[in-house]
PDB file with SEQRES, HELIX, SHEET and CRYST1 records, atoms N, CA, C and O in Angstrom:
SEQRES   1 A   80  UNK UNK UNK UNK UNK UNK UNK UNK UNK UNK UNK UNK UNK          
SEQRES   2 A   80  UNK UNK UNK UNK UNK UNK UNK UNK UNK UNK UNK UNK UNK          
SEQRES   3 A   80  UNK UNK UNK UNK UNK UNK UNK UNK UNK UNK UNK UNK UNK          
SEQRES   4 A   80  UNK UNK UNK UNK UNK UNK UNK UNK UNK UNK UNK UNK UNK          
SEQRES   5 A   80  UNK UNK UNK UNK UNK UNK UNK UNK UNK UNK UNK UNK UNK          
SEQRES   6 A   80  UNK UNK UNK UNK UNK UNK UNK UNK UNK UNK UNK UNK UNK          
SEQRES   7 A   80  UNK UNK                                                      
HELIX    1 AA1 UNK A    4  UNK A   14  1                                  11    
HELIX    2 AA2 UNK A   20  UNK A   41  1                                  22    
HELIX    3 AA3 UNK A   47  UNK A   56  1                                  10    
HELIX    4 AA4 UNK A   60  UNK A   63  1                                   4    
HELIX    5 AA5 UNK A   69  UNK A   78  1                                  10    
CRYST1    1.000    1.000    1.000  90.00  90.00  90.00 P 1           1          
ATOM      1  N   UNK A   1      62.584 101.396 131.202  1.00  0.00           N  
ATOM      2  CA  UNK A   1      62.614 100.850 129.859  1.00  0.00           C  
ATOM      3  C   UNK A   1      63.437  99.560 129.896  1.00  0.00           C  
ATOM      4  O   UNK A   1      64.569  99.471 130.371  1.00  0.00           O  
ATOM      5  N   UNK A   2      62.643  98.448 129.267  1.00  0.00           N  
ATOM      6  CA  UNK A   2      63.549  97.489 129.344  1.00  0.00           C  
ATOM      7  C   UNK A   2      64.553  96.700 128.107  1.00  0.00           C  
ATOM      8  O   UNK A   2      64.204  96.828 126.933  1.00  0.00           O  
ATOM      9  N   UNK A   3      65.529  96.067 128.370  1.00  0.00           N  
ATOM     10  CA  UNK A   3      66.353  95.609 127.442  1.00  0.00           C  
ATOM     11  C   UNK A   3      66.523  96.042 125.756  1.00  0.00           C  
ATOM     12  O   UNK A   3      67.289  96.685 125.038  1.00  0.00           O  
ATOM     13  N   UNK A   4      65.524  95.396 125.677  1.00  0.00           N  
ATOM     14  CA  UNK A   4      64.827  95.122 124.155  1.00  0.00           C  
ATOM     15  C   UNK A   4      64.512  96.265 123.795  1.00  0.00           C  
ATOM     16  O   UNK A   4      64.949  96.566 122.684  1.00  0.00           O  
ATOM     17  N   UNK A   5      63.874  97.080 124.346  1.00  0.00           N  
ATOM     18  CA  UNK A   5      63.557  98.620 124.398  1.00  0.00           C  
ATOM     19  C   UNK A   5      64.354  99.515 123.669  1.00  0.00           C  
ATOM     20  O   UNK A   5      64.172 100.141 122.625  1.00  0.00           O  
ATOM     21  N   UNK A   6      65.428  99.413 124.592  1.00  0.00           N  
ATOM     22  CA  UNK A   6      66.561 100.555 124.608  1.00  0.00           C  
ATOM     23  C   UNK A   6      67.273  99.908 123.028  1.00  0.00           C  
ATOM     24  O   UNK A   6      67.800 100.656 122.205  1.00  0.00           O  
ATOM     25  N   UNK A   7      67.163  98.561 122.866  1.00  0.00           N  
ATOM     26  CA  UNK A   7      67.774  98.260 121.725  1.00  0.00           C  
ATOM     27  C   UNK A   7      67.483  98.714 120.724  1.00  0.00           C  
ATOM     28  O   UNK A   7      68.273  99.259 119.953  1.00  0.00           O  
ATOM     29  N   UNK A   8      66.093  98.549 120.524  1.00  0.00           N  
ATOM     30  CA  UNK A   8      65.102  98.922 119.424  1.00  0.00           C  
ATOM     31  C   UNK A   8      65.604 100.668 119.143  1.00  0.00           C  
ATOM     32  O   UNK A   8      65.748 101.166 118.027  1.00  0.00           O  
ATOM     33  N   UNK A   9      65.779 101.278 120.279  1.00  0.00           N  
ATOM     34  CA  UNK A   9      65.852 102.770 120.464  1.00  0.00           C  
ATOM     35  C   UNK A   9      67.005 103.299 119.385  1.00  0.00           C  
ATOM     36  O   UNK A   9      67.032 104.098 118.449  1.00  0.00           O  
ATOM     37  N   UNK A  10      68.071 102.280 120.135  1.00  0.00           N  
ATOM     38  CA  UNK A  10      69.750 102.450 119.772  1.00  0.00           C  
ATOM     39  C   UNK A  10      69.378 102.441 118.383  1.00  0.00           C  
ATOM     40  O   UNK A  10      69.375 103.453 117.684  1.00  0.00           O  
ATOM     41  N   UNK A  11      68.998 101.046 117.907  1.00  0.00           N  
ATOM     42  CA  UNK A  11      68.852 100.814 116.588  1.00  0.00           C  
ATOM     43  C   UNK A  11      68.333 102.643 115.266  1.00  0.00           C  
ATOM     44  O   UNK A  11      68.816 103.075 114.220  1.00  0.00           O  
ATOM     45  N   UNK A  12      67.346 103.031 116.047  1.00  0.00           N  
ATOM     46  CA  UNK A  12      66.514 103.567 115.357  1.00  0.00           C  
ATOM     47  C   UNK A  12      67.124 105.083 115.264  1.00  0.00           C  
ATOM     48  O   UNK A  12      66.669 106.009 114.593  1.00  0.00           O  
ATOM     49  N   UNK A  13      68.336 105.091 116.162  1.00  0.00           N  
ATOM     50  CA  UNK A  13      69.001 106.838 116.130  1.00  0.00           C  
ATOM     51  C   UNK A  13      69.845 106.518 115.725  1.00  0.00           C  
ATOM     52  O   UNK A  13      70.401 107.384 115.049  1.00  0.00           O  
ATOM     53  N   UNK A  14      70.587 105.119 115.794  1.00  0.00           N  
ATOM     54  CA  UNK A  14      71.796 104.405 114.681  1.00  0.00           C  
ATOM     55  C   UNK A  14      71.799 104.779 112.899  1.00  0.00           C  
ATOM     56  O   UNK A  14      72.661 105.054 112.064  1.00  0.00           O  
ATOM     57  N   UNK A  15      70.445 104.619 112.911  1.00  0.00           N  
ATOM     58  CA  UNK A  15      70.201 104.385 111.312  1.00  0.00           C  
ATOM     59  C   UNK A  15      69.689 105.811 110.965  1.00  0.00           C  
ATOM     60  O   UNK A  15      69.109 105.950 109.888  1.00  0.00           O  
ATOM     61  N   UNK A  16      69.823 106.691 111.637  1.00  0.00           N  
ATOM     62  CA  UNK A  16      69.923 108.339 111.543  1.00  0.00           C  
ATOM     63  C   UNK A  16      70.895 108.945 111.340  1.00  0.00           C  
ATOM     64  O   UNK A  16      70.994 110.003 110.717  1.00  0.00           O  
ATOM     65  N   UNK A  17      72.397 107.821 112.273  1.00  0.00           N  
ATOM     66  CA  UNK A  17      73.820 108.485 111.690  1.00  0.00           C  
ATOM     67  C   UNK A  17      73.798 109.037 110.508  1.00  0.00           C  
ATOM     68  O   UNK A  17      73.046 108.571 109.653  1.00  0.00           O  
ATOM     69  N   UNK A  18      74.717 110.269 110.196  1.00  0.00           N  
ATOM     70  CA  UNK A  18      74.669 110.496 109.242  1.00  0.00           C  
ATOM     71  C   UNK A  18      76.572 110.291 108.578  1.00  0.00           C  
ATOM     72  O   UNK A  18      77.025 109.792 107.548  1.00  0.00           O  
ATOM     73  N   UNK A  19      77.252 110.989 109.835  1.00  0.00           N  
ATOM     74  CA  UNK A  19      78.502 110.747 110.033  1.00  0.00           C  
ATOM     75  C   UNK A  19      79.301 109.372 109.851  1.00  0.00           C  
ATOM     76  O   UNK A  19      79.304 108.444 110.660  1.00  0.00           O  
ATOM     77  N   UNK A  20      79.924 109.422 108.726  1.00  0.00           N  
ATOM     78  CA  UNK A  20      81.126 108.210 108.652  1.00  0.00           C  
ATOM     79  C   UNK A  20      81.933 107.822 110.144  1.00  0.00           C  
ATOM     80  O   UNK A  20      81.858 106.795 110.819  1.00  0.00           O  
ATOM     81  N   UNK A  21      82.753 109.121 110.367  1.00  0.00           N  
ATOM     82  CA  UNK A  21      83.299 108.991 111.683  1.00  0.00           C  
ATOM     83  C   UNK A  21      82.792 108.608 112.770  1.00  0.00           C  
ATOM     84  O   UNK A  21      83.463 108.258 113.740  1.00  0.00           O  
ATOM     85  N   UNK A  22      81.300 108.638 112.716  1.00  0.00           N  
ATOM     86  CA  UNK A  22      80.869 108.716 114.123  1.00  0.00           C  
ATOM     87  C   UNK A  22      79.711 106.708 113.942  1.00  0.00           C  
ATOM     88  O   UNK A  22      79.192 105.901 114.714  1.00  0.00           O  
ATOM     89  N   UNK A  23      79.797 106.783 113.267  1.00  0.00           N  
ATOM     90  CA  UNK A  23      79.624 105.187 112.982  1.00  0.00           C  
ATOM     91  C   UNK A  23      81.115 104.322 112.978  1.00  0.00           C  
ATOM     92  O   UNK A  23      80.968 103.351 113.720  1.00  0.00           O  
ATOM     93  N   UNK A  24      82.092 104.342 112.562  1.00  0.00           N  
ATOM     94  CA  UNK A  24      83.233 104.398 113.283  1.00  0.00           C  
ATOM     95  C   UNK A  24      83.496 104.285 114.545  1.00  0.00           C  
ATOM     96  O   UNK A  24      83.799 103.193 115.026  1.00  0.00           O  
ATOM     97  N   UNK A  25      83.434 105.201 115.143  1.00  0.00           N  
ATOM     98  CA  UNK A  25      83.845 105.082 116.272  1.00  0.00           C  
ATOM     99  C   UNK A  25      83.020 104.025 117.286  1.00  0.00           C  
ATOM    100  O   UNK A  25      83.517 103.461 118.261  1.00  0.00           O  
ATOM    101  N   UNK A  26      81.409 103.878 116.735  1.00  0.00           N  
ATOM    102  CA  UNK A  26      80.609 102.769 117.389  1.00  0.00           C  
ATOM    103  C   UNK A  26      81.352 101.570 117.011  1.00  0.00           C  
ATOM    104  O   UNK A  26      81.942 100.910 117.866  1.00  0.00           O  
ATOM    105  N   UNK A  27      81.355 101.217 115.632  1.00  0.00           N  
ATOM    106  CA  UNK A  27      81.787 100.121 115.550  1.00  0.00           C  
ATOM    107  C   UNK A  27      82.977  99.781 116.169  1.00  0.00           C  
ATOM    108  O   UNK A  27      83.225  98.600 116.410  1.00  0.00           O  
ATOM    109  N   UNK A  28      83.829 100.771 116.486  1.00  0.00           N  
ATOM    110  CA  UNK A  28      84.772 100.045 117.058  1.00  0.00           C  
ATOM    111  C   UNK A  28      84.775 100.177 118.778  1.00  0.00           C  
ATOM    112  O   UNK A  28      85.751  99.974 119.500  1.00  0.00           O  
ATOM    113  N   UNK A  29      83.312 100.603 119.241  1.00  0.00           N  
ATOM    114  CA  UNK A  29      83.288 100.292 120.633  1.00  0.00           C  
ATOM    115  C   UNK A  29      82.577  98.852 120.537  1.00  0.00           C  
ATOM    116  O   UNK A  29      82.820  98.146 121.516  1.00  0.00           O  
ATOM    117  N   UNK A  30      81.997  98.443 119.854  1.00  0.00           N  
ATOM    118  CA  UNK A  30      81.040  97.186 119.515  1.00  0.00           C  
ATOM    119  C   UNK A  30      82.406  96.438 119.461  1.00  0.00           C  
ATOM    120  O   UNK A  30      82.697  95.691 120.396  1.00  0.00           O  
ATOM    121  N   UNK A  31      82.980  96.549 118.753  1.00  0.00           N  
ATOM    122  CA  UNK A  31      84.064  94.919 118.729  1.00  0.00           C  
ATOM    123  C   UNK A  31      84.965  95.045 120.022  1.00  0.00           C  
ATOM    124  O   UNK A  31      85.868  94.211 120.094  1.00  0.00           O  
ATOM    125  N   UNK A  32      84.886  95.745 120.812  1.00  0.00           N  
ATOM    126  CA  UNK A  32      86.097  95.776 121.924  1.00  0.00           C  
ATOM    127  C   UNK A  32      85.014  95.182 122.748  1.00  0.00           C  
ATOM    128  O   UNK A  32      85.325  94.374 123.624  1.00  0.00           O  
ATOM    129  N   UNK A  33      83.742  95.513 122.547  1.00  0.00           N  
ATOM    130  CA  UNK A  33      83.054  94.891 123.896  1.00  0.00           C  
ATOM    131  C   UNK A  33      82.712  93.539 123.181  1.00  0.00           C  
ATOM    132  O   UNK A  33      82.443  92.687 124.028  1.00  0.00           O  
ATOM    133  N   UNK A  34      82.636  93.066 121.904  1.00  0.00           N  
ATOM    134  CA  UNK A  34      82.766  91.848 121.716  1.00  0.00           C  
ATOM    135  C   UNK A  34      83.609  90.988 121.974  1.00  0.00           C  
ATOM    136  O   UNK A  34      83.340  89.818 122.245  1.00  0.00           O  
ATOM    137  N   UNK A  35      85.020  91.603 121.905  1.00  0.00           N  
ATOM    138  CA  UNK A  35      86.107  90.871 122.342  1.00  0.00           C  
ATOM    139  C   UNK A  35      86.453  90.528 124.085  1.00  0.00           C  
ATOM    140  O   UNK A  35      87.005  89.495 124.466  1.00  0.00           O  
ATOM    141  N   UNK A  36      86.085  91.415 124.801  1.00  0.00           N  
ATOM    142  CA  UNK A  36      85.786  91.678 126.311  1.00  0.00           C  
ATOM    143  C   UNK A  36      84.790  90.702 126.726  1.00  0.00           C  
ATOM    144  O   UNK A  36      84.902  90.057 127.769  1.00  0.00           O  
ATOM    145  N   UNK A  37      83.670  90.574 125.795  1.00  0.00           N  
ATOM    146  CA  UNK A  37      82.914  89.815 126.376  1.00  0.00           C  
ATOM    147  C   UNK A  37      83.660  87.817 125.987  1.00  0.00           C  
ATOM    148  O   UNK A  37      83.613  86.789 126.662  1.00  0.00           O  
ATOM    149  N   UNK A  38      84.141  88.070 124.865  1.00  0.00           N  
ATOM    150  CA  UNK A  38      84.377  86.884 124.646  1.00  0.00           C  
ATOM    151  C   UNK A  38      85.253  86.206 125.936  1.00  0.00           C  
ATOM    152  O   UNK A  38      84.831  85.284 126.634  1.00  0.00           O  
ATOM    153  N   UNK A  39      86.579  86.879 126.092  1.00  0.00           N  
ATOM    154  CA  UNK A  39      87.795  86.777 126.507  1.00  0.00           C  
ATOM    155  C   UNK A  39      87.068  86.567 128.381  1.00  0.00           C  
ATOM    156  O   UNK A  39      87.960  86.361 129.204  1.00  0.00           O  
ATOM    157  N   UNK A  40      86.114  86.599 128.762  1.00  0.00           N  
ATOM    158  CA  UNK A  40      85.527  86.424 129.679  1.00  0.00           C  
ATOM    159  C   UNK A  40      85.218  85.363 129.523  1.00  0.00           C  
ATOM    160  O   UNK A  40      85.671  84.770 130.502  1.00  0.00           O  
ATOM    161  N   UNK A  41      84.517  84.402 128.666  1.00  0.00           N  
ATOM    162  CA  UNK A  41      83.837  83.486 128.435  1.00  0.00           C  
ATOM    163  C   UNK A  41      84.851  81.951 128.163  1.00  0.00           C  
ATOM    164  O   UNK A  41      84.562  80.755 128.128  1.00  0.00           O  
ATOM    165  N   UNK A  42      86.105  82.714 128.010  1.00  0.00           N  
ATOM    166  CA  UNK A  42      87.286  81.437 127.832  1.00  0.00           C  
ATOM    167  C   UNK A  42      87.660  81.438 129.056  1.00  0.00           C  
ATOM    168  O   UNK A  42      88.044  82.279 129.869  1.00  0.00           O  
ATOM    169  N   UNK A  43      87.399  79.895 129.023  1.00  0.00           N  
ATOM    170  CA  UNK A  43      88.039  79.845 130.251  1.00  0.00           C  
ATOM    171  C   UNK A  43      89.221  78.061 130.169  1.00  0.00           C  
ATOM    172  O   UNK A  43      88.640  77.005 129.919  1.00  0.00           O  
ATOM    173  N   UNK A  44      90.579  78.068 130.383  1.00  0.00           N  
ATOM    174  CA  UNK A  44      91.409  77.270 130.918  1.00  0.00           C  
ATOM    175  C   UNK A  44      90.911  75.513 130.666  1.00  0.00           C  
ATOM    176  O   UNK A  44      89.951  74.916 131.153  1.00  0.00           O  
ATOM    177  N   UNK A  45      91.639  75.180 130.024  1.00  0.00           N  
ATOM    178  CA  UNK A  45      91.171  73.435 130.664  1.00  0.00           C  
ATOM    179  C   UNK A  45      91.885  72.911 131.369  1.00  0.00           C  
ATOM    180  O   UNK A  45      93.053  73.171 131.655  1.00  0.00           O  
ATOM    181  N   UNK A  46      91.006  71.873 131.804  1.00  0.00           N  
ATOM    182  CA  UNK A  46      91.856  71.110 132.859  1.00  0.00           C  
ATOM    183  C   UNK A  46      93.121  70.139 132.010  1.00  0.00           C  
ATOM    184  O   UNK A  46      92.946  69.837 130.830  1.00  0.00           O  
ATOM    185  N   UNK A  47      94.154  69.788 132.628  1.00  0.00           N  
ATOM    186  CA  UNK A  47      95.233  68.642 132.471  1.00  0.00           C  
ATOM    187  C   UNK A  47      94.014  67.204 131.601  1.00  0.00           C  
ATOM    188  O   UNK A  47      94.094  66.901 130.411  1.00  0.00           O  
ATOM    189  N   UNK A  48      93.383  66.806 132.239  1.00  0.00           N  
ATOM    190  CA  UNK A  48      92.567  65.812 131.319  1.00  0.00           C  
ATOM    191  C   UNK A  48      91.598  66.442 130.066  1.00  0.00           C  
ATOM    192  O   UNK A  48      91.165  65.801 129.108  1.00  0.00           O  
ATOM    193  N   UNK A  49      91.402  67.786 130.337  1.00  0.00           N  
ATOM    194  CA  UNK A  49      90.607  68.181 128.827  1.00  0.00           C  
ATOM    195  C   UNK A  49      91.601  68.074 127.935  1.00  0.00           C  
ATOM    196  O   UNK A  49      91.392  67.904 126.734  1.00  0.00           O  
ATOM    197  N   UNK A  50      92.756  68.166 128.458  1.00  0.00           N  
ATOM    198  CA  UNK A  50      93.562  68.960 127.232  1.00  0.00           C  
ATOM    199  C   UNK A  50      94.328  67.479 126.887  1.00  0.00           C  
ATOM    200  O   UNK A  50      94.460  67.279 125.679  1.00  0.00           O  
ATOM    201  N   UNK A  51      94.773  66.572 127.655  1.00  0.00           N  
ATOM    202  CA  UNK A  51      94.733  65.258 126.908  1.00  0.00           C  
ATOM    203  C   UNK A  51      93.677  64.527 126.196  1.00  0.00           C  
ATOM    204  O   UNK A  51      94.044  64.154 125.082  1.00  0.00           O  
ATOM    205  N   UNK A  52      92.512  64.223 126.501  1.00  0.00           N  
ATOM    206  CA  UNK A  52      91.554  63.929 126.113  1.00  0.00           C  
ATOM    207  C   UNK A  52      91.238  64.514 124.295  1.00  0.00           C  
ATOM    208  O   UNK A  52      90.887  63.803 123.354  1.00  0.00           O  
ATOM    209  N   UNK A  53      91.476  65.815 124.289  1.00  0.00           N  
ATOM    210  CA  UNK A  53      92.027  66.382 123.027  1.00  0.00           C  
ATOM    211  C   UNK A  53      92.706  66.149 122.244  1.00  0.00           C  
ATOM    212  O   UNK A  53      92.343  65.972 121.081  1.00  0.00           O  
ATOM    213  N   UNK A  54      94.225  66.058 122.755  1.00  0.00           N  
ATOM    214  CA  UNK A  54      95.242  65.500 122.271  1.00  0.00           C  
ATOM    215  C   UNK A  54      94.962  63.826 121.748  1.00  0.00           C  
ATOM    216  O   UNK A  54      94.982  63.689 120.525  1.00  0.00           O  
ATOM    217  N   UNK A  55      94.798  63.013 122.277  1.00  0.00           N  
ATOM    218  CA  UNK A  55      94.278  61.696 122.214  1.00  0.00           C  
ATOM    219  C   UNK A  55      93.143  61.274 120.915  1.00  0.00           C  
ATOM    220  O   UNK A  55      93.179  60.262 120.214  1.00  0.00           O  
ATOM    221  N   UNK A  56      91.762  62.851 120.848  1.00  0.00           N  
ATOM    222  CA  UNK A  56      91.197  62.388 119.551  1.00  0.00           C  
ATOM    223  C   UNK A  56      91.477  63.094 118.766  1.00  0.00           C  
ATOM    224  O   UNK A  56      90.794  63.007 117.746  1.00  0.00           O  
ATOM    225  N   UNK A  57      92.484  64.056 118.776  1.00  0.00           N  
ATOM    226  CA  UNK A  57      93.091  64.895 117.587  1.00  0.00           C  
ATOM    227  C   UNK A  57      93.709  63.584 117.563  1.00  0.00           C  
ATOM    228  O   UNK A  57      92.674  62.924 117.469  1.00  0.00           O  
ATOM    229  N   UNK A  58      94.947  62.441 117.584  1.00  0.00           N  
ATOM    230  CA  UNK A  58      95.828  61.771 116.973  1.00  0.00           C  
ATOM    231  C   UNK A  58      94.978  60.406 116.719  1.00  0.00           C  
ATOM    232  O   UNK A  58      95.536  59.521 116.071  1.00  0.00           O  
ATOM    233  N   UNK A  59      93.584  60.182 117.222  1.00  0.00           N  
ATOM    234  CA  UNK A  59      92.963  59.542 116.464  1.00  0.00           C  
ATOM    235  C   UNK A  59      92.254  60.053 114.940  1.00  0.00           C  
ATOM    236  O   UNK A  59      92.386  59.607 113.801  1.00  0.00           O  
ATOM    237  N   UNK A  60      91.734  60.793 115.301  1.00  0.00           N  
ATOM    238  CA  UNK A  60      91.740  61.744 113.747  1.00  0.00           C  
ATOM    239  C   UNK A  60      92.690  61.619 112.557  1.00  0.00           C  
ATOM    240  O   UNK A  60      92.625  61.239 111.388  1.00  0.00           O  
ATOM    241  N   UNK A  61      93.567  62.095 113.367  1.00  0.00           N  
ATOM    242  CA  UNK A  61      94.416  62.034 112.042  1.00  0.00           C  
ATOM    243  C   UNK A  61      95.352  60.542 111.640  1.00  0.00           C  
ATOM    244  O   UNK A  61      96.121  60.541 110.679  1.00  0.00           O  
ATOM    245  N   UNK A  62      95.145  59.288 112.542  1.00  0.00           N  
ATOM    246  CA  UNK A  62      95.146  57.832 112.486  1.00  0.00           C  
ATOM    247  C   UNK A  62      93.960  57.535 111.480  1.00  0.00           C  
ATOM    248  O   UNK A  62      94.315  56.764 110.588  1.00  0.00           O  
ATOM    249  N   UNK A  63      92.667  57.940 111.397  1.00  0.00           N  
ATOM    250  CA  UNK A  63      91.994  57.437 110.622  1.00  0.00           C  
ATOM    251  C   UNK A  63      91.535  58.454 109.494  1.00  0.00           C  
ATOM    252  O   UNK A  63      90.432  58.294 108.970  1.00  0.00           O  
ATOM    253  N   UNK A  64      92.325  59.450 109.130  1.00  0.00           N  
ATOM    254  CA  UNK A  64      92.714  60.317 107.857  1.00  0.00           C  
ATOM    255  C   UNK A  64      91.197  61.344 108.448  1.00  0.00           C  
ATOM    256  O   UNK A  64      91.211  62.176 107.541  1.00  0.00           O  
ATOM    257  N   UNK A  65      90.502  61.584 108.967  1.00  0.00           N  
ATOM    258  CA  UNK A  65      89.952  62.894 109.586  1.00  0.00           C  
ATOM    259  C   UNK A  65      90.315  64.094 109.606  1.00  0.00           C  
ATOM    260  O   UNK A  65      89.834  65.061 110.197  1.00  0.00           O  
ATOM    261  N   UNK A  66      91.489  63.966 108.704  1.00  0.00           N  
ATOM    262  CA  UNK A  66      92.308  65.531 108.623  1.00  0.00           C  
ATOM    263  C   UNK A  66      91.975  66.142 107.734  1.00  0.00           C  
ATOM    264  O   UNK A  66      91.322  65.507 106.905  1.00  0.00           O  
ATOM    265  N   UNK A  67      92.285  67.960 107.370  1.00  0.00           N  
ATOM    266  CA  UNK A  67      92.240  68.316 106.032  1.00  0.00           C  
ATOM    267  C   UNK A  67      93.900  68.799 105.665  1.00  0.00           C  
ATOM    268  O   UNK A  67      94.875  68.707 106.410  1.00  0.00           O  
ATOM    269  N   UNK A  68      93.859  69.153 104.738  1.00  0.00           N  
ATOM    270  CA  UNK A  68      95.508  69.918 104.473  1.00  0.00           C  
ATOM    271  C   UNK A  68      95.150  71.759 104.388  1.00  0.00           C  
ATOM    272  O   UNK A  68      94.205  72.520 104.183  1.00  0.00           O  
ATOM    273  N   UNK A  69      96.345  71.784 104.644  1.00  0.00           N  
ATOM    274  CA  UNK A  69      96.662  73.448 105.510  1.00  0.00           C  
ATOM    275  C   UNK A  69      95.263  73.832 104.080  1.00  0.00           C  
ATOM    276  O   UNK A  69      94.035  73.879 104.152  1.00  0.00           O  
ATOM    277  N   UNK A  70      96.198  74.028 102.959  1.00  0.00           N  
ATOM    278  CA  UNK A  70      96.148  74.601 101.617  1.00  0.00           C  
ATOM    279  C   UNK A  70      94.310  74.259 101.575  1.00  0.00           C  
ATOM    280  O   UNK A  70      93.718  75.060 100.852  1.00  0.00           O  
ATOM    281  N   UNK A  71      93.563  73.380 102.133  1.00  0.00           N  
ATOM    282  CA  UNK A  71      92.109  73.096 101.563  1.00  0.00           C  
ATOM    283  C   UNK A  71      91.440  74.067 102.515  1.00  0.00           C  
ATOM    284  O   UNK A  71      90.355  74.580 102.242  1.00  0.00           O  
ATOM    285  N   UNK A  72      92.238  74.363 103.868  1.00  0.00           N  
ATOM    286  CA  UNK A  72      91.188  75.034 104.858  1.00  0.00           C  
ATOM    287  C   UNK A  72      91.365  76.595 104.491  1.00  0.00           C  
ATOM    288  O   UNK A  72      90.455  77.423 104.438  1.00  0.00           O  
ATOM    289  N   UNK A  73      92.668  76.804 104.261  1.00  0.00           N  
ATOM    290  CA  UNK A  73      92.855  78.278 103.757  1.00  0.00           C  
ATOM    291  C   UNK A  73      91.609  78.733 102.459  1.00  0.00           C  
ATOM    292  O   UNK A  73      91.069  79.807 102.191  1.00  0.00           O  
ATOM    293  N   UNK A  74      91.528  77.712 102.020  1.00  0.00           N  
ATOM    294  CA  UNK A  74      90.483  78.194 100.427  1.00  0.00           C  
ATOM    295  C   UNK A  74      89.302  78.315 101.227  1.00  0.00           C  
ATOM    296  O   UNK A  74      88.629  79.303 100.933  1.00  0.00           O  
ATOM    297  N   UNK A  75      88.810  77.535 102.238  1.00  0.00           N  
ATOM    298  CA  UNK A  75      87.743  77.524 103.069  1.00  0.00           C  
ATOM    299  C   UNK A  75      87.690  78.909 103.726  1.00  0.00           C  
ATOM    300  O   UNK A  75      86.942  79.782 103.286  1.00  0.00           O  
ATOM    301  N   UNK A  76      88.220  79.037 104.426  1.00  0.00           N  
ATOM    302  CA  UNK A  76      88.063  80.233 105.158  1.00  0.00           C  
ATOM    303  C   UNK A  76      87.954  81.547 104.278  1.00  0.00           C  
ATOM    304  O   UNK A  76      87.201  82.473 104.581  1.00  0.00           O  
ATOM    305  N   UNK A  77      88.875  81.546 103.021  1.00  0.00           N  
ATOM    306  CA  UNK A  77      88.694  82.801 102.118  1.00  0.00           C  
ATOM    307  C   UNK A  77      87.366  83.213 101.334  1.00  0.00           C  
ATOM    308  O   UNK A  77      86.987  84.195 100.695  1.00  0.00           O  
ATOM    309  N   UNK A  78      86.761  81.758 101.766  1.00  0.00           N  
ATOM    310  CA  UNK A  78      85.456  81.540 100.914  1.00  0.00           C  
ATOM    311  C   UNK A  78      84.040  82.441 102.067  1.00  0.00           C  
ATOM    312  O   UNK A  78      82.969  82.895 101.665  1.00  0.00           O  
ATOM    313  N   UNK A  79      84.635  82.435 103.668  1.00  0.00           N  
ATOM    314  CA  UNK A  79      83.847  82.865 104.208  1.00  0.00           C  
ATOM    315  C   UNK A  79      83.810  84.609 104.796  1.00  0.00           C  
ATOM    316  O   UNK A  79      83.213  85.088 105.760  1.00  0.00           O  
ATOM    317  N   UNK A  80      84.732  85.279 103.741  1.00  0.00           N  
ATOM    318  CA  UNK A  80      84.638  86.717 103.331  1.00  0.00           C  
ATOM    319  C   UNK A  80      83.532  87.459 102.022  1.00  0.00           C  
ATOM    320  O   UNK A  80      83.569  88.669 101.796  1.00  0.00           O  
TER     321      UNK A  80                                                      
END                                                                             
């Protein structure tokens, strides 16, 4: 059986749960392997990425490209 398969499968005995707890406990194997997978995927910059950064972050904010703390906080609350 391939990939897509088994997904479709998962999906379809998922939505049979009947159990609070036991949907629970998936979801919180789903975000550990989301986070696992992420934390794999970061990886380090080099000494010139991380100036190169530095350099157009302080051009940014030389030519007002910035926001203030208080506008991004309303932003982000907006994306709950």
């Amino acid at each position: 059986m391939d990939l897509q398969s088994r997904k479709i499968e998962f999906i379809q005995e998922f939505l049979k749960i009947q159990s609070e707890e036991a949907i629970s406990k998936l979801e919180k194997i789903l975000r550990k392997e989301k986070a696992s997978n992420i934390s794999k995927e970061i990886k380090p910059m080099s000494i010139e990425q991380f100036n190169e950064r530095i350099n157009k972050s302080m051009e940014d904010s030389e030519n007002g490209r910035v926001i203030e703390t208080s506008q991004l906080k309303a932003k982000i609350e907006k994306w709950a």
